[in-house]
C-alpha positions in Angstrom: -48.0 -3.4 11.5 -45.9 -0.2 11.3 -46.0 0.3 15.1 -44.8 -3.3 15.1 -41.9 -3.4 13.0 -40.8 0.0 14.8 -40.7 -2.1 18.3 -38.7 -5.0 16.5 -36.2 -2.1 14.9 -35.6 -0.7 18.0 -35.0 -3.9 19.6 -32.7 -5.1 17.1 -30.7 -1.8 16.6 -30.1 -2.6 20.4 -28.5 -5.8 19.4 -26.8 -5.0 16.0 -23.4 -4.5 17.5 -22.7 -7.2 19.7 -24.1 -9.4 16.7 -21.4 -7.2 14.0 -19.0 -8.6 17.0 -20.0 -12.1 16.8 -20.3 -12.3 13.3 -17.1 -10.9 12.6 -15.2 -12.8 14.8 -16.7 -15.9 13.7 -16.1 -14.8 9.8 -13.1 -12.6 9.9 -14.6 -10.3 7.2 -16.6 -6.9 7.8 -18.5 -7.5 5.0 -19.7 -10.9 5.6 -20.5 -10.5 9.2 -22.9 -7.0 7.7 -24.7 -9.6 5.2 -25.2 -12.3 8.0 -26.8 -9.6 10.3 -28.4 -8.4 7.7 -30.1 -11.4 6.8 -30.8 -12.0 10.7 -32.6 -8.9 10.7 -34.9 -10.1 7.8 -35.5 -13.5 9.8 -36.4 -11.4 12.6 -38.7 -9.5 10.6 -40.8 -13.0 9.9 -40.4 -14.5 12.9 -43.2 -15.0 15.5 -41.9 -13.3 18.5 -44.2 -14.6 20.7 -42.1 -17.7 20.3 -39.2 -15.9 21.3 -38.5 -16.2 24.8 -34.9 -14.2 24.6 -34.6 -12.3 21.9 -30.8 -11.7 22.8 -30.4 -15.6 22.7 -32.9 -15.8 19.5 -30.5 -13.4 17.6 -27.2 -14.8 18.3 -27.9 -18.5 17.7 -29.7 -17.0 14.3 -26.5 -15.1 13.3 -24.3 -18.0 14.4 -26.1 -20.7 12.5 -25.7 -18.0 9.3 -22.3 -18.1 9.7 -21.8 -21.4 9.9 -23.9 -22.3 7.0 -21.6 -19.5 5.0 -18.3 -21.4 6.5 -19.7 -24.7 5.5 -20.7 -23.3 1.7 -17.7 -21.2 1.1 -14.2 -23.0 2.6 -13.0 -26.5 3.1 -11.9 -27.8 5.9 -9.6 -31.3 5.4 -8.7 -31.1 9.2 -11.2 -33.1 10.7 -12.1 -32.8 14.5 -9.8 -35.7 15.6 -7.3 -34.4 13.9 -6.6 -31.6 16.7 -4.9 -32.2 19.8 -6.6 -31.9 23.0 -6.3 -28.5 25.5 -3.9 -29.4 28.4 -5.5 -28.3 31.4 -8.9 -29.1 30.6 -11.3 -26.0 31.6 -9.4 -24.5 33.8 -10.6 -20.6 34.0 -7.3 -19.1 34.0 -6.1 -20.8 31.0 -9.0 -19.9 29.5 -8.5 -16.3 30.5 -4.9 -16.7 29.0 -6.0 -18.6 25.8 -8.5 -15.1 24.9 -5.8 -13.4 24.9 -4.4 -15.3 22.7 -7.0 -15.8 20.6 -7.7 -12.1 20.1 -4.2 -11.6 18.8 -3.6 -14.7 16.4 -7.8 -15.4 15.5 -7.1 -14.4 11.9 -4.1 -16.7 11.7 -5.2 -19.7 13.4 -9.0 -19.8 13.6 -9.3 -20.2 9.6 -7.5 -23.7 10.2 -10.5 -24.9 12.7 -13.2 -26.8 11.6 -17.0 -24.1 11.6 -18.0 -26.3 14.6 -14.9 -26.1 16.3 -14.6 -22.1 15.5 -18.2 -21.1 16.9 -17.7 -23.3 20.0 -14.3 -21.5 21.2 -15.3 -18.2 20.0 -18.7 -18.6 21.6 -17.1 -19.4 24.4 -13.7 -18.3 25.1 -14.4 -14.7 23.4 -18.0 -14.2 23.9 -18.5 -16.6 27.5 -21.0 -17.9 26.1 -22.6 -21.3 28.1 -21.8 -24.4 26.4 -25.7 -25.5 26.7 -26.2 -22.7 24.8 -23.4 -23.3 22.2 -24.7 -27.1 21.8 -28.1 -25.8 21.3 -26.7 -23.7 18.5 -24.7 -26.2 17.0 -27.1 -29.0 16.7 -25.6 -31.5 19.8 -24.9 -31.9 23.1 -23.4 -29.8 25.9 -20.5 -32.1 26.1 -20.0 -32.5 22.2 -19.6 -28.5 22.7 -17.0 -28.5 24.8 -14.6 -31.3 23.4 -15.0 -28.9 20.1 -13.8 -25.9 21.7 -11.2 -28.4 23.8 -9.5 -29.6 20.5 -9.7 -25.8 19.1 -7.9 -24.9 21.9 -5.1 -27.3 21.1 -4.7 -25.8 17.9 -4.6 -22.5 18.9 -2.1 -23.1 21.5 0.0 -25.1 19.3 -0.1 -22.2 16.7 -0.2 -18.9 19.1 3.2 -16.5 18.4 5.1 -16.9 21.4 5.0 -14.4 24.7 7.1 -11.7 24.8 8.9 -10.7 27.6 6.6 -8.2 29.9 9.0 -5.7 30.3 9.5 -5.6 26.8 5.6 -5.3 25.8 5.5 -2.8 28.6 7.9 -0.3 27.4 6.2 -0.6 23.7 2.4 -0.4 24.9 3.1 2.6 26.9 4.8 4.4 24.1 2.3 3.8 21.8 -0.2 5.4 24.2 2.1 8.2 24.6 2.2 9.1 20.8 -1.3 8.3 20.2 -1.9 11.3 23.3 0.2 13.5 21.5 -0.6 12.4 17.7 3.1 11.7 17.3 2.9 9.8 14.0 6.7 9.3 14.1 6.4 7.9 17.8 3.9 5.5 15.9 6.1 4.6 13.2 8.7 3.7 16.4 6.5 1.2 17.8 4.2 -0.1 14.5 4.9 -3.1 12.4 4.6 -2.5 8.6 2.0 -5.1 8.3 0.1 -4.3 11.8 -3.7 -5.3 12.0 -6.2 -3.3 14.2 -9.2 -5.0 15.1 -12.3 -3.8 17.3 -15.6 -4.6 18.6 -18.5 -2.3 16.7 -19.7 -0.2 19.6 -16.4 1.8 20.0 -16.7 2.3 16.6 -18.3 5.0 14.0 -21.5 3.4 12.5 -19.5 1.6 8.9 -16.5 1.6 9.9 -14.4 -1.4 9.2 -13.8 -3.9 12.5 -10.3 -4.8 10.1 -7.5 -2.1 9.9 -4.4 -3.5 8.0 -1.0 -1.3 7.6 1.0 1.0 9.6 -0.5 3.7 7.4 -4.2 2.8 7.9 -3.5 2.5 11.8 -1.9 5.5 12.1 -4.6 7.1 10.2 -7.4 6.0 12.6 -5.3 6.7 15.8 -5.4 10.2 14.7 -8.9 10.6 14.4 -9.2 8.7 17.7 -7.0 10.8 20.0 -9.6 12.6 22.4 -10.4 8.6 23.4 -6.5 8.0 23.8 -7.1 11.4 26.2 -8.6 8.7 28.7 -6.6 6.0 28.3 -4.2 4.5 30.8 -1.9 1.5 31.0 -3.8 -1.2 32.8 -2.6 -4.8 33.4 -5.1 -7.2 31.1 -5.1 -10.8 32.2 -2.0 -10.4 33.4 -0.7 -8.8 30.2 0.4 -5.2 29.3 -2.9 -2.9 27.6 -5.0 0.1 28.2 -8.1 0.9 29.0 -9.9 3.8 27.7 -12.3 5.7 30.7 -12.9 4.8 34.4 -15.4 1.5 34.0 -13.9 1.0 31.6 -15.9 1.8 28.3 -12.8 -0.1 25.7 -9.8 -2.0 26.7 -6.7 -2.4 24.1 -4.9 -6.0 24.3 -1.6 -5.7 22.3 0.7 -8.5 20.9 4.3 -7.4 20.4 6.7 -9.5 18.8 10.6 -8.1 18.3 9.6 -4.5 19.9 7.1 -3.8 17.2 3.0 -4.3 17.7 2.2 -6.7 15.0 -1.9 -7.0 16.0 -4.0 -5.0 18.6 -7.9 -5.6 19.7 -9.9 -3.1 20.8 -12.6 -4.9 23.0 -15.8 -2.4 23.7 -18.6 -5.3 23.5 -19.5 -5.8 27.2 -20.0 -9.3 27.3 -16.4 -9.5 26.2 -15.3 -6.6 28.8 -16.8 -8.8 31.7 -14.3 -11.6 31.0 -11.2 -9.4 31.1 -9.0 -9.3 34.3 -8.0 -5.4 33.9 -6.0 -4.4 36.8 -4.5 -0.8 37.2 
């Protein structure tokens, strides 16, 4: 029995960070997404795995359905399905490439107003690539139901999304704050910082508890610091199409900024691989 629960420790300590990811994303709060993985682990614990043909698959639709059930119990959502405008351009892959950009910059403003259906089917999906077989499977319907959800999401998030910046602009202000991060210029930071600025990041780039939230110029600065032999590596890279950086040669993190009036207002830092296989990182 001890041997046992060793194997299934091993093999869910492989998976805890891309579930943190999910979780998170899904939630927007650290310490909801650790109780939902937590509680997956203890499912895991009971479950019969020789009815577990993908344990990768088993997890994620476990942790999903969690979250959902926590949505469901603890928010209301008036806005019902119909109430959201359809995505123009239908699944098109570059607009969905565009739209996770998007998404990773404005989730915490605009995903909250989504219905817990609509939420898991464009993070799933959009953020995660997940297949929407697999996302109908997890929400209880079919492969086309999945897809309208995340179509309607889409709307909303395009209708809400801050607008683009010009690239120039978002240039100049993504290469100096890689600049001052290399040199642990906290005034260069200051320079290029919003007051209220929000870090976000995928588990695996970071220390084991650390928060996947950062709010305020202080706390940002503060954690660039104690990053700075990772900003070492970095380099400015195109990301679908879009001004970022990516930290090492694969690469191993990739930062996608939003800048609005010449100050960074959000910025993701996206380490979990199945999210790094969607991006377009040129440079």
């Amino acid at each position: 029995m001890a041997a046992e629960e060793t194997r299934r420790a091993v093999v869910f300590d492989r998976e805890r960070s891309h579930l943190l990811a999910v979780a998170f994303r899904i939630l927007g709060s650290d310490a909801d997404a650790q109780d939902v993985v937590q509680e997956a682990w203890t499912k895991y614990v009971r479950a019969d795995v020789e009815e577990i043909r993908n344990t990768q698959a088993w997890l994620t639709t476990v942790v999903t359905r969690l979250c959902l059930d926590l949505l469901r119990r603890s928010r209301e959502y008036p806005r019902q399905p119909e109430d959201l405008p359809e995505a123009a351009g239908g699944e098109d892959p570059e607009e969905v490439a565009l739209l996770a950009a998007e998404l990773t910059a404005a989730f915490t403003v605009v995903v909250e107003e989504l219905t817990p259906p609509q939420r898991v089917a464009l993070i799933l999906h959009d953020v995660f690539g997940a297949p929407f077989e697999e996302i109908g499977h997890i929400l209880g319907t079919t492969e086309g139901s999945a897809k309208k959800l995340a179509s309607r999401a889409r709307g909303r998030v395009r209708h809400s999304a801050w607008p683009d910046v010009q690239s120039s602009e978002a240039h100049r202000v993504v290469s100096a704050f890689m600049k001052a991060a290399r040199q642990g210029d906290i005034d260069g930071l200051v320079e290029v910082l919003h007051p209220d600025v929000t870090r976000t990041a995928d588990p695996q780039v970071l220390r084991p508890g650390a928060s996947q939230r950062v709010h305020g110029r202080k706390a940002v600065i503060e954690e660039t610091g104690a990053m700075r032999a990772s900003a070492r590596r970095a380099r400015s890279v195109l990301i679908d199409g879009r001004p970022g950086i990516a930290v090492g040669e694969k690469p191993l993190a990739a930062l996608v900024f939003h800048v609005v009036d010449g100050l960074i207002v959000h910025y993701d830092v996206i380490a979990d691989p199945r999210r790094l296989a969607l991006l377009d990182i040129e440079g």
